[in-house]
LUMFIBA-14794 format. One line per 3 residues: number of its first residue (from 1); their letters; for each residue x negated, y negated, z of C-alpha. Coordinates in nm, 4 decimals. Each point is the difference from the previous one (the first is absolute). Layout:
BEGIN
NUM> A> X/Y/Z | ...
! end
This chain:
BEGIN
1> XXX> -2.5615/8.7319/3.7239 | 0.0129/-0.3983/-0.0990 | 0.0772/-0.2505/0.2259
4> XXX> 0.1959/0.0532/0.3048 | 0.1625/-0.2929/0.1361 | 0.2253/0.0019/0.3234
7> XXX> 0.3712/-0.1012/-0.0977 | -0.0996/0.0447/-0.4129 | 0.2645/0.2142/-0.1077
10> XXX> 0.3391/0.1593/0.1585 | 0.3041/0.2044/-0.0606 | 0.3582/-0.0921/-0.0713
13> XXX> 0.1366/0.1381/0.2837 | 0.1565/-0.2941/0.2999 | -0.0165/0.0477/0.3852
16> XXX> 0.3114/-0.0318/0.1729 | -0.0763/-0.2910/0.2533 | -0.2606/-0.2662/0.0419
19> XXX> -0.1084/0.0889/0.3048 | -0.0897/0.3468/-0.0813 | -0.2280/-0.1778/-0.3261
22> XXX> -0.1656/-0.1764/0.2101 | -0.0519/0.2699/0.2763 | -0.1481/0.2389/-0.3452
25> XXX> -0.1424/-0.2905/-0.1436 | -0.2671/-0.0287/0.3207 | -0.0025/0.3770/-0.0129
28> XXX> -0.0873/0.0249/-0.3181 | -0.3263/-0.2381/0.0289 | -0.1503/0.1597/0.2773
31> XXX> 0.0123/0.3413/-0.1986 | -0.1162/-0.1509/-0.3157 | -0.2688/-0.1687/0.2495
34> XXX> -0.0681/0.3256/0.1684 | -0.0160/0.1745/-0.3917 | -0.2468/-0.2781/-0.0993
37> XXX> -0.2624/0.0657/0.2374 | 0.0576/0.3635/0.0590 | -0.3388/0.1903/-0.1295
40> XXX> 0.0030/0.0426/-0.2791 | 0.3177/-0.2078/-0.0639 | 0.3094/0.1248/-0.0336
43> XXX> 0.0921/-0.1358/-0.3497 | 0.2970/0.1764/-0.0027 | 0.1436/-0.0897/0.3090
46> XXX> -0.0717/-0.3540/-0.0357 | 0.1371/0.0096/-0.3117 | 0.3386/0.1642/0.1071
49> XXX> -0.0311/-0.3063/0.3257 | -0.0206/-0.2330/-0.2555 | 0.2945/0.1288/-0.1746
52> XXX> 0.2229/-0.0023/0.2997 | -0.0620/-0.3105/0.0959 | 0.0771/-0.1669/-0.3451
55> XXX> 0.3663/0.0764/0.0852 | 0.0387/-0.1237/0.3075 | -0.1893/-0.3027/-0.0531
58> XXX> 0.2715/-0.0387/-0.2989 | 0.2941/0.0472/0.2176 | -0.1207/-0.2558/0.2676
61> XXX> -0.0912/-0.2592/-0.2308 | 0.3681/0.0799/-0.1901 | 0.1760/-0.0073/0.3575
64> XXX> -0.1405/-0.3180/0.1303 | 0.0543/-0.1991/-0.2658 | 0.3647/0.1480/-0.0682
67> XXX> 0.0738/-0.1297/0.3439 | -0.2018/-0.3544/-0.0581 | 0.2139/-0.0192/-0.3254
70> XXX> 0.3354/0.0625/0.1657 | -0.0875/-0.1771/0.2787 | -0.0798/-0.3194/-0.2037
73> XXX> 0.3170/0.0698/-0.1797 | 0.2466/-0.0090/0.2796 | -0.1862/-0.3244/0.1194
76> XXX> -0.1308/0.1601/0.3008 | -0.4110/-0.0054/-0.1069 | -0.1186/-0.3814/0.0850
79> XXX> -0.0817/-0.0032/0.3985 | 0.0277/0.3985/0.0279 | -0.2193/0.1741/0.1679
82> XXX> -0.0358/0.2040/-0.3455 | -0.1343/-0.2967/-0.1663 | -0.2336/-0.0946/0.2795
85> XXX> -0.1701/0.3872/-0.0034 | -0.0346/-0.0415/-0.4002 | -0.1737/-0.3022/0.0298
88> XXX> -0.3068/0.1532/0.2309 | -0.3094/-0.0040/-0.1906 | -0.0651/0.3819/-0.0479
91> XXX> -0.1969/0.0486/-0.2628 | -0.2950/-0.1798/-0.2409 | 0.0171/-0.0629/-0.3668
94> XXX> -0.2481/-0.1132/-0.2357 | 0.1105/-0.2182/-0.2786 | 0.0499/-0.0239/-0.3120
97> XXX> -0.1871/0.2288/-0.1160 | -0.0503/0.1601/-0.3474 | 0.0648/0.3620/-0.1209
100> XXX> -0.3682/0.1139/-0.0121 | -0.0174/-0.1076/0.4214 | 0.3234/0.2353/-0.0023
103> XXX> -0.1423/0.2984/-0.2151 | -0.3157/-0.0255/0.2185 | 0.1625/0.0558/0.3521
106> XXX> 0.0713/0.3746/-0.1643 | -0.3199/-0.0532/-0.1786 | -0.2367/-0.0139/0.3236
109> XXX> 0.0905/0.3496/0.0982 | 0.1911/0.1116/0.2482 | -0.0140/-0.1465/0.3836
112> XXX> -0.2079/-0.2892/-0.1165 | 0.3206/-0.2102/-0.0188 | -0.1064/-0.3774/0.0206
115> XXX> 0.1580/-0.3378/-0.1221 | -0.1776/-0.1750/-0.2878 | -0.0833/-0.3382/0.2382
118> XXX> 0.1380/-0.1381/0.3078 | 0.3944/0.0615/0.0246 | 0.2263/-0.2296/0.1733
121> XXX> 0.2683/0.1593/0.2248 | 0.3519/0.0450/-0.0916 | 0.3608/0.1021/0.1810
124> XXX> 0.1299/0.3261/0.0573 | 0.2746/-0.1517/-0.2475 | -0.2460/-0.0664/-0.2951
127> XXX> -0.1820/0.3316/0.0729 | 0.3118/0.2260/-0.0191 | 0.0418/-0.1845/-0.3283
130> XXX> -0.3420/0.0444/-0.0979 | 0.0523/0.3698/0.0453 | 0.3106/0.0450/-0.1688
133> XXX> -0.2117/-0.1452/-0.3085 | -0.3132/0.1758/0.0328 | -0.1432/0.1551/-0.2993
136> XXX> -0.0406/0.3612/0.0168 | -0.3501/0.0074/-0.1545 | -0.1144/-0.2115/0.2192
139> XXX> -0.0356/0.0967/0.3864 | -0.3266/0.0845/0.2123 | -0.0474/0.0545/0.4091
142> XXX> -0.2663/-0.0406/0.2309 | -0.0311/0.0735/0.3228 | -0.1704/-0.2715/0.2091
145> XXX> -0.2290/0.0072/0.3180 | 0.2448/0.0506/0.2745 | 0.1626/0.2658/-0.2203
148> XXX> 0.3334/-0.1814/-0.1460 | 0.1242/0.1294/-0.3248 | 0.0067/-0.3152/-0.1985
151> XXX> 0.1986/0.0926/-0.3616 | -0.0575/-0.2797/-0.2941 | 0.1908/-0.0427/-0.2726
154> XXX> 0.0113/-0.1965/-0.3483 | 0.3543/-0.1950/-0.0451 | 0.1020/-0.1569/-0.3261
157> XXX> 0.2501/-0.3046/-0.0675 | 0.3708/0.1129/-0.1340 | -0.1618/-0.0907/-0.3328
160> XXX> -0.2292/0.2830/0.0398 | -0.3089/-0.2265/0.0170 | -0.2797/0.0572/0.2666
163> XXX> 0.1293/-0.2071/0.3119 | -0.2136/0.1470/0.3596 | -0.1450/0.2490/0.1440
166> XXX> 0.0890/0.0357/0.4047 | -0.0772/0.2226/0.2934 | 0.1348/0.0742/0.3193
169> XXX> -0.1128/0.2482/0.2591 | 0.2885/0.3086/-0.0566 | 0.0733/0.0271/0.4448
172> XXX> 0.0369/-0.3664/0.0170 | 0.2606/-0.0223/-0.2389 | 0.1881/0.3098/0.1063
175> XXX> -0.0088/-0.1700/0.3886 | 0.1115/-0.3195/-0.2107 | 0.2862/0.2002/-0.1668
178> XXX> 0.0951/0.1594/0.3495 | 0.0569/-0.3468/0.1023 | 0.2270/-0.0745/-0.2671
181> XXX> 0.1807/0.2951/-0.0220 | 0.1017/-0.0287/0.3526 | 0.1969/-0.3579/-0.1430
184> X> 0.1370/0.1722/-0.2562
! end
């Protein structure tokens, strides 16, 4: 069945608010969690998680910055409470790092998603960039000991060249998005 990935692929399809993506988003890793260690796993199901939860990862990522954007535009962003959430450290990212480290977070197989060394952490406003410039061919989970679904993911530069890969644990970022969200 190849490599299944949490977040890998999704459909075109947009949820109507961002609260409701990040209400499915959570959903959708505990039954892709649930899927995953079923026995025998649930490929299928995780699969279909996965899906799912590509879209509303999307539409948060697209929503949040939309309102970072416009609020940066009407001069309202410097000393908002907005800017001070998206500068929490919320994720880690390891870089630079070159296309082969990318190729081999798929490459490792499925829920053995690692970094390639030692990452450095990053904000919640680098990381929802990061994400919005992931490469599809490169993602990998793992789910470590007390049981968080962490998600990994390659990102290149604009100029397409290798730039990172990061991770963040999937409920810590949705409780992070909550946060904002309620700003918004």
């Amino acid at each position: 069945m190849g490599n299944i990935s949490f977040l890998a692929n999704g459909s075109s399809s947009s949820p109507q608010s961002v609260d409701e993506s990040i209400y499915q988003l959570g959903n959708s890793s505990i039954y892709f969690l649930r899927a995953w260690q079923r026995v025998p796993q649930d490929f299928q199901g995780a699969v279909r998680s996965s899906q799912e939860a590509m879209v509303h990862l999307d539409h948060i990522v697209n929503e949040i910055m939309r309102a970072r954007d416009q609020s940066q535009a009407d001069g309202s962003y410097t000393g908002s409470t907005l800017e001070a959430q998206l500068n929490i450290n919320r994720s880690i990212s390891a870089a630079p790092v070159t296309r082969v480290q990318q190729l081999a977070l798929t490459s490792s197989g499925p829920g053995v998603g690692s970094l390639p060394f030692a990452g450095a952490p990053i904000t919640m406003e680098k990381l929802l960039n990061k994400i919005k410039h992931r490469r599809p061919d490169s993602a990998n989970f793992r789910i470590n000991d007390a049981g968080e679904h962490i998600f990994l993911v390659g990102v290149d530069k604009p100029n397409r060249q290798p730039d990172s890969i990061v991770e963040f644990a999937v409920d810590e970022f949705c409780q992070h998005c909550t946060n904002i969200a309620n700003i918004l």
